[in-house]
C-alpha positions as CSV (number, residue, x, y, z in Angstrom):
1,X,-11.2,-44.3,-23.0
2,X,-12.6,-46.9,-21.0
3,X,-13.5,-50.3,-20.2
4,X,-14.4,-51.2,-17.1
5,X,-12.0,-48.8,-15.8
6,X,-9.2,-50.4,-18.0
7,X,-8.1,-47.6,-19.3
8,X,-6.5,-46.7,-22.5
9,X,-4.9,-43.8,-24.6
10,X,-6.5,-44.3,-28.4
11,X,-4.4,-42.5,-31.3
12,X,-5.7,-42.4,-34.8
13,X,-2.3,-43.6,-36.5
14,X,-3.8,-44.6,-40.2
15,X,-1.9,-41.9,-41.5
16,X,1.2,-42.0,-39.1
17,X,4.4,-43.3,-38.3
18,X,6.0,-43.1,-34.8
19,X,8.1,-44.8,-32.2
20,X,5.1,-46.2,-30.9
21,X,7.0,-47.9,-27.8
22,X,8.5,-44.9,-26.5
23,X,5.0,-43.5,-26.8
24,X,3.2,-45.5,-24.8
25,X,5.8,-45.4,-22.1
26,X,5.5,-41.7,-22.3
27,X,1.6,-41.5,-22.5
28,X,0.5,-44.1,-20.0
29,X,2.8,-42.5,-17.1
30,X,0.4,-42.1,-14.2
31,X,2.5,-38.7,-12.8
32,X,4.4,-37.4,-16.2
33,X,1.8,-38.6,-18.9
34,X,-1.6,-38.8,-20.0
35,X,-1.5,-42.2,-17.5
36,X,-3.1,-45.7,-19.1
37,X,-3.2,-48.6,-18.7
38,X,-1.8,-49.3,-22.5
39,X,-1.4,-47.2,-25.7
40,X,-3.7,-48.5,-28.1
41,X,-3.6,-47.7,-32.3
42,X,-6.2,-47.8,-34.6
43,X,-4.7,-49.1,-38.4
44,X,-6.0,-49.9,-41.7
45,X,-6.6,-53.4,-42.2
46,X,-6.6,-55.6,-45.5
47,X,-8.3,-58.9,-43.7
48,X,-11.3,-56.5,-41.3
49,X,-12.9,-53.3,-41.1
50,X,-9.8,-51.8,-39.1
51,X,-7.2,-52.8,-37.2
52,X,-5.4,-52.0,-33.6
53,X,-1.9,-52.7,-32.0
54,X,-1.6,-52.7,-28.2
55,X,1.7,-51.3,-26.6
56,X,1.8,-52.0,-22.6
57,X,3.0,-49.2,-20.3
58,X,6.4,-50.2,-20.5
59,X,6.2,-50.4,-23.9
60,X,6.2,-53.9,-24.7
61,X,3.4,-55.2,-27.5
62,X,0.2,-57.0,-26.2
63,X,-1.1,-59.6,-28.9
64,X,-4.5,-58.8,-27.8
65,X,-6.9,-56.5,-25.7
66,X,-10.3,-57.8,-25.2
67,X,-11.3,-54.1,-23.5
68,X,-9.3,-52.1,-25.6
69,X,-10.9,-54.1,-28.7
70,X,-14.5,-53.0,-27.4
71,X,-13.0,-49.0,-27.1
72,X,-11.7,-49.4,-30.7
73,X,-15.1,-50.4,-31.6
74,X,-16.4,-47.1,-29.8
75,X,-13.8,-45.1,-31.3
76,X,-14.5,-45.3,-34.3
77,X,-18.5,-44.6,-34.5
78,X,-17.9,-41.6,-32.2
79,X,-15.6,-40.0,-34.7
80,X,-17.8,-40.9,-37.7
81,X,-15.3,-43.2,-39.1
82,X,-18.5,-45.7,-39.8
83,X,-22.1,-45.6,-40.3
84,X,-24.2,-44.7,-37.1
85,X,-26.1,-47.3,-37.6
86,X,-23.9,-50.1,-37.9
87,X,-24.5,-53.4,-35.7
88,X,-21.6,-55.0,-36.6
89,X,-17.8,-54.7,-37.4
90,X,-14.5,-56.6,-37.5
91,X,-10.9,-55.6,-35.6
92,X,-7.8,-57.4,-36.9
93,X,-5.1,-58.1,-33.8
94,X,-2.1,-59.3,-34.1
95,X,-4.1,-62.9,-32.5
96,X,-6.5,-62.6,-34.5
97,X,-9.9,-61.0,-36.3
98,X,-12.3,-60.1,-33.7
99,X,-15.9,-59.6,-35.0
100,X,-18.0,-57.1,-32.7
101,X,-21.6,-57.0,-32.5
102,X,-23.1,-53.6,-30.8
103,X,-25.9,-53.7,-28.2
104,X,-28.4,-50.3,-28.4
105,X,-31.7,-50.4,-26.4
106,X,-33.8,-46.8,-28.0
107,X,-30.9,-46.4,-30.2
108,X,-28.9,-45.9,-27.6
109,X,-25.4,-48.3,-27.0
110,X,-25.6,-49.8,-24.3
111,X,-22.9,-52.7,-24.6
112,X,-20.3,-53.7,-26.8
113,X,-19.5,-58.1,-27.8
114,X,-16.5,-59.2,-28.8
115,X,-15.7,-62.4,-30.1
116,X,-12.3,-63.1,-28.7
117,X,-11.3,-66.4,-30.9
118,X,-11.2,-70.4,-29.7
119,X,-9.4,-70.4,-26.5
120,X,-5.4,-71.9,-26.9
121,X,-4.8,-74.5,-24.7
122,X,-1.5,-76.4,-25.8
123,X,2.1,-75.4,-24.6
124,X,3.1,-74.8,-27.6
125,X,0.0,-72.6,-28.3
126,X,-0.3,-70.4,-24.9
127,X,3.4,-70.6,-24.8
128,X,4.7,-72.4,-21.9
129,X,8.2,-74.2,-21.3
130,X,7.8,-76.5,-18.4
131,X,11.4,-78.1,-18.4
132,X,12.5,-74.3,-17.2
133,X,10.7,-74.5,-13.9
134,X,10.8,-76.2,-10.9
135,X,7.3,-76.5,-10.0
136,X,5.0,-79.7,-10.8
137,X,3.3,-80.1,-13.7
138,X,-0.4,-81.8,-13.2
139,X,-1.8,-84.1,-15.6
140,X,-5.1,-82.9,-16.9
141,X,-6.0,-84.0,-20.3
142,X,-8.5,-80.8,-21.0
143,X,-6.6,-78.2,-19.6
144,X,-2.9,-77.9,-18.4
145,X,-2.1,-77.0,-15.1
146,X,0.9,-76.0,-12.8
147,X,1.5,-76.4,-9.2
148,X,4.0,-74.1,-8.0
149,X,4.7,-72.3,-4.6
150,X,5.7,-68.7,-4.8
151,X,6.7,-67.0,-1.4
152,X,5.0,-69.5,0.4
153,X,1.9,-69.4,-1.1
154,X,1.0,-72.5,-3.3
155,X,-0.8,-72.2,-6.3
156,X,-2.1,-74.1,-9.4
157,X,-1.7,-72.6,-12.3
158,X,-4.5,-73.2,-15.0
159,X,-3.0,-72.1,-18.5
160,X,-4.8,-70.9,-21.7
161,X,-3.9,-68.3,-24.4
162,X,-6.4,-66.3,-26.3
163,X,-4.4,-64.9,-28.2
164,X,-1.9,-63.6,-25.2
165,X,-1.2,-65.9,-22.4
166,X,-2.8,-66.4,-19.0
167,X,-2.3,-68.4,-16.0
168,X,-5.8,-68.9,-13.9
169,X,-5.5,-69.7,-9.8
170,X,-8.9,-70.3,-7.9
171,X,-8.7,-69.1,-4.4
172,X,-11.9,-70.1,-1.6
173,X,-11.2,-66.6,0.1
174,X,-11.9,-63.1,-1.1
175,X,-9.5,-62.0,-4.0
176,X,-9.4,-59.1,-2.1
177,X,-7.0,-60.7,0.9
178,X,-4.7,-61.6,-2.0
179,X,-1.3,-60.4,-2.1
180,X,-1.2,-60.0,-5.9
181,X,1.2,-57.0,-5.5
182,X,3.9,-59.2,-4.3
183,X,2.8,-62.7,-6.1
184,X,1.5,-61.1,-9.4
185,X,5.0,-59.6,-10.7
186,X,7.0,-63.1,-9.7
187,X,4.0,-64.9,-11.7
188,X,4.4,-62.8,-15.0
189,X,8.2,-63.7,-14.9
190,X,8.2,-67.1,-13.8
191,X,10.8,-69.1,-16.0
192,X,8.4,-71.4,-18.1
193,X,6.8,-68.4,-19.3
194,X,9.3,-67.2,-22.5
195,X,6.8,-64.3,-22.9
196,X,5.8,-64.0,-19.7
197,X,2.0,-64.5,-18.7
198,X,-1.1,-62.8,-17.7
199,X,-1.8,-63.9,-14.0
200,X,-5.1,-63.9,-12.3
201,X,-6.9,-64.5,-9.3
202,X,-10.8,-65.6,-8.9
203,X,-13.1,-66.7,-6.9
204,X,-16.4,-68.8,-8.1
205,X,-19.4,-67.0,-6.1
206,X,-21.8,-69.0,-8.0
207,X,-22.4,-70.9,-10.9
208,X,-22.9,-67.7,-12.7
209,X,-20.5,-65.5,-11.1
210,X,-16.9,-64.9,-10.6
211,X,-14.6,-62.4,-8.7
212,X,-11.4,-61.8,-9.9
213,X,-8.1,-59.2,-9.6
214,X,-5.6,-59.8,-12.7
215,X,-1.6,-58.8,-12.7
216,X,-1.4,-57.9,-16.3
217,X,1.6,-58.8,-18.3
218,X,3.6,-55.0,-18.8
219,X,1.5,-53.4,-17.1
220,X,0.7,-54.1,-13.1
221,X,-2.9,-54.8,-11.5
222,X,-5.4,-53.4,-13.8
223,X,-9.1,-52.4,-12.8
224,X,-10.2,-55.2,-15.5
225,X,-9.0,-57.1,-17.7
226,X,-11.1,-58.7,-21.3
227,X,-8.7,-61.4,-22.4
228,X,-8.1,-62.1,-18.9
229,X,-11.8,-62.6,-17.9
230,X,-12.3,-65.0,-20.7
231,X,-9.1,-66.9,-19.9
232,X,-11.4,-67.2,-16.2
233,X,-14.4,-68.2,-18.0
234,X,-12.7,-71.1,-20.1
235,X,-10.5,-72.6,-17.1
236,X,-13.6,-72.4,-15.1
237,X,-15.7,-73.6,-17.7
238,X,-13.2,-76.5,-18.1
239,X,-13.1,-77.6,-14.4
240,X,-17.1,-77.3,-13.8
241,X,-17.3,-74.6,-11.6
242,X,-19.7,-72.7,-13.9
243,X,-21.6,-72.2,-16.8
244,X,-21.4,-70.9,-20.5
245,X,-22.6,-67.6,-18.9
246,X,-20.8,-66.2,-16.3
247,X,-20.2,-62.4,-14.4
248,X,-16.6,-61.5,-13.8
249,X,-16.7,-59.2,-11.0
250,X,-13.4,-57.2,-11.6
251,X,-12.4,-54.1,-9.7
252,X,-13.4,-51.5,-12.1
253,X,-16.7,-53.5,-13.1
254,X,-18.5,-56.3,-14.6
255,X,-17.7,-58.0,-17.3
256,X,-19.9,-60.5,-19.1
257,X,-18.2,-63.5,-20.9
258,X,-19.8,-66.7,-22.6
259,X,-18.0,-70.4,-24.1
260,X,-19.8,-73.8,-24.8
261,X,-16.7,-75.2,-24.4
262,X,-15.9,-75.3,-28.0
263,X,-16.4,-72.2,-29.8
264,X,-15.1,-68.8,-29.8
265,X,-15.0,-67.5,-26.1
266,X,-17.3,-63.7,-26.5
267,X,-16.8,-61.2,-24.1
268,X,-19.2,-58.2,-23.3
269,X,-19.1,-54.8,-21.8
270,X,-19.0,-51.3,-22.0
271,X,-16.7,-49.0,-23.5
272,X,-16.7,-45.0,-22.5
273,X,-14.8,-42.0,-23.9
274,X,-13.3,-39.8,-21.2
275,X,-11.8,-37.1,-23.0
276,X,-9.8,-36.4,-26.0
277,X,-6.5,-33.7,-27.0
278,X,-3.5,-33.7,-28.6
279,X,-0.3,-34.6,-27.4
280,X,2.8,-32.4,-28.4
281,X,5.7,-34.5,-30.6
């Protein structure tokens, strides 16, 4: 499946037990696997409808997916495992219980909203360890912020966790012309990150609209990324470059996220099955 063209291996494991690590890192092999982005499993929940655990390519556990959530969501009214009808549902995390509402236009769905829970934006809470690095730490009582300057380039580091952490740099030139190959992978390890971090790179186009290229924690540059265009949307939201509303412009699509600046941070877009078979043990 798909969102956006962040892709992701689903696996019915209600009725399972497996060394789910050294699954993913076999599945999502690009050349020797299925090849995702993560390895995503669908649970029974006590607290929501179902719930989901996220394991990275290299086998390390996200706390979150804001795409994979929406694919979930998919998942499960494709293979009859709710009503086809339904407009709503909830997906337990390990951050948190998403509630998802489903867009149809003629009975058709055409969209899928997640609400991602009230953005994080304490050390403590995204987590972040300043006393470990050696950049400067800027002052900003709504949002905290790091200036650091990683093979030559200098950027500031806006932080937020929603649910997983992230660390936001504006740029005024195309994210295209950004090196995130070479800065992404020193970002996600930087020191003052214990659990390392999310990194991404946007540019405002407009009040409404945002491009953006994201380094994702365990896995490399992705074609989009859901938790990491709402972390965009609430530093952006924070400094005043745009409104509730806002377009991220990732590679593998558009992504629609919303925040008042005090609420839960939703996230829209679509989620697509690709194809399905079984995997030998």
């Amino acid at each position: 499946m798909h969102g956006a063209a962040n892709d992701f291996v689903i696996v019915d494991g209600r009725n399972m037990e497996r060394d789910w690590p050294g699954l993913a890192i076999a599945v999502c092999d690009r050349h020797r696997g299925i090849g995702a982005d993560s390895l995503i499993i669908l649970l029974n929940s006590d607290k929501a409808d179902f719930a989901m655990r996220t394991f990275d390519t290299d086998g390390s556990e996200a706390e979150t997916c804001g795409n994979g959530i929406r694919c979930v969501a998919r998942y499960v009214i494709e293979k009859g495992l709710v009503s086809p009808d339904i407009k709503e549902m909830t997906i337990e995390t390990l951050a948190t219980i998403n509630k998802i509402r489903i867009e149809k236009d003629d009975g058709r769905i055409t969209k899928f909203w997640a609400k991602m829970g009230k953005p994080r934006l304490t050390a403590a809470q995204i987590p972040v360890d300043f006393k470990a690095g050696i950049g400067e730490v800027i002052d900003i009582k709504t949002m905290l912020a790091y200036k650091v300057v990683v093979e030559g380039t200098e950027l500031t580091l806006y932080l937020v966790s929603m649910g997983n952490p992230h660390a936001v740099h504006f740029t005024d030139k195309p994210v295209a012309d950004f090196p995130l190959l070479t800065i992404g992978p020193l970002v996600e390890n930087m020191s003052i990150f214990p659990n390392r971090v999310n990194f991404e790179v946007a540019r405002v186009l407009n009040k409404n609209t945002i491009e953006a290229r994201v380094w994702e924690r365990g896995v490399g540059e992705t074609m989009a990324c859901g938790s990491g265009a709402c972390a965009i949307t609430v530093a952006s939201k924070i400094r005043g470059y745009t409104v509730p509303k806002v377009d991220i412009k990732l590679r593998g699509g558009v992504l629609n996220a919303e925040w008042d600046g005090a609420g839960e941070v939703v996230l829209g877009g679509p989620a697509e099955m690709v194809f399905e078979g079984k995997w030998p043990d």
